[in-house]
VEXDREN-2710 file (C-alpha; in Angstrom, 1 decimal):
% VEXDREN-2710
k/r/px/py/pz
1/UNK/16.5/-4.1/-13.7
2/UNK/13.9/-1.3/-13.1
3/UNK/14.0/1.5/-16.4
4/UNK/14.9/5.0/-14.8
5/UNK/10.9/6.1/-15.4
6/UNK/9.7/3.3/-13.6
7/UNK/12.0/4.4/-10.6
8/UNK/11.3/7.9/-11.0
9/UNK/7.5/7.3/-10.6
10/UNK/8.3/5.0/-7.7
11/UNK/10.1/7.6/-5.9
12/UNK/7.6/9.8/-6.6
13/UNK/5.0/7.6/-4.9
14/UNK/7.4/6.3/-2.0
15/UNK/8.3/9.9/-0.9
16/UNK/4.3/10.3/0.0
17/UNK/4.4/7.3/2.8
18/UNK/4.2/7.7/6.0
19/UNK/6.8/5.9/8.2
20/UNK/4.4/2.5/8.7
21/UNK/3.6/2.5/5.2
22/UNK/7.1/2.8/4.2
23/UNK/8.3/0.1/6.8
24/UNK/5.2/-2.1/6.2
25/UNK/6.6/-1.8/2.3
26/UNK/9.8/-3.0/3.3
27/UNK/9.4/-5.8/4.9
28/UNK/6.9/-7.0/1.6
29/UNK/9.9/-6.0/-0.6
30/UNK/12.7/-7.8/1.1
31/UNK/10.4/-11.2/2.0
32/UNK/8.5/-11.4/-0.8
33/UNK/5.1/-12.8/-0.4
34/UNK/4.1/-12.6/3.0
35/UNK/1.2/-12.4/4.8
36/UNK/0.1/-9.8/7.3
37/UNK/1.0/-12.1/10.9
38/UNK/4.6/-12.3/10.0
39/UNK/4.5/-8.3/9.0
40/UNK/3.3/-8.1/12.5
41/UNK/6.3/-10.0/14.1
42/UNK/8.4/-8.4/12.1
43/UNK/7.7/-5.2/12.9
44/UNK/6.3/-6.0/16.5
45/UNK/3.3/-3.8/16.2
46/UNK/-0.3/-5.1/16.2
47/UNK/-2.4/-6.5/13.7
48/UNK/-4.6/-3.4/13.4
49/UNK/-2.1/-0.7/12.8
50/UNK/-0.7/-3.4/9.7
51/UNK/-4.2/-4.4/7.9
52/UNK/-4.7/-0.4/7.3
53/UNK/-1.3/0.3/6.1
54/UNK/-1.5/-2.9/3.3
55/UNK/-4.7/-1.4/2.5
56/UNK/-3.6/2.1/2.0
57/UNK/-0.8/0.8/0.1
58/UNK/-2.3/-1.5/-2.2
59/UNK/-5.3/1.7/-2.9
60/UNK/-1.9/3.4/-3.9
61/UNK/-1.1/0.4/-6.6
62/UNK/2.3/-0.7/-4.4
63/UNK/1.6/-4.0/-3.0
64/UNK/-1.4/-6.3/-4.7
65/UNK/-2.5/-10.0/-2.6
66/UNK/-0.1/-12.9/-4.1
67/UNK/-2.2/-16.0/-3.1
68/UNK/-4.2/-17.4/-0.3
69/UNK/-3.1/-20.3/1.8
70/UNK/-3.5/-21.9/5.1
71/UNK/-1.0/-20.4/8.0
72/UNK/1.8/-22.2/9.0
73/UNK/0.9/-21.6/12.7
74/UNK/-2.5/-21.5/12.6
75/UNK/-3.8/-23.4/9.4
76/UNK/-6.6/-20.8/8.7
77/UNK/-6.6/-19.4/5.3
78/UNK/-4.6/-16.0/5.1
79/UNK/-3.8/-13.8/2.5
80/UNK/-0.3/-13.3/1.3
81/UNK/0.9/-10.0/-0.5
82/UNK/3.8/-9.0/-2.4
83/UNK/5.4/-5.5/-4.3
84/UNK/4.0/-4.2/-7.5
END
């Protein structure tokens, strides 16, 4: 359970997102650790209009990288992220 300030300071970062940072967010917050491919699908945009909104986000100290590991489809090495 999240303490009131904690939430409070949250809200008070949240409410300065713009709608793909906000919906980028949510998919990290309801999956877990994910990495940026299935954020894609999820969302059906491209991968260059998700890479900028994780990085915006994690400058703002809401999502941080979880591990590295190979891809399920692909096998390359990919970053997963999660919420702060």
């Amino acid at each position: 359970m999240m303490r009131q300030t904690s939430l409070s300071a949250y809200q008070c970062i949240r409410e300065g997102l713009g709608s793909r940072q906000e919906a980028v967010l949510s998919i990290i917050r309801r999956r877990g650790a994910v990495d940026t491919k299935t954020i894609c699908g999820d969302l059906g945009l491209p991968i260059n209009s998700v890479s900028g909104r994780i990085s915006e986000l994690q400058e703002k100290g809401l999502v941080k990288e979880d591990h590295r590991a190979p891809c399920r489809k692909t096998g390359h090495i990919v970053t997963y992220w999660t919420n702060v």
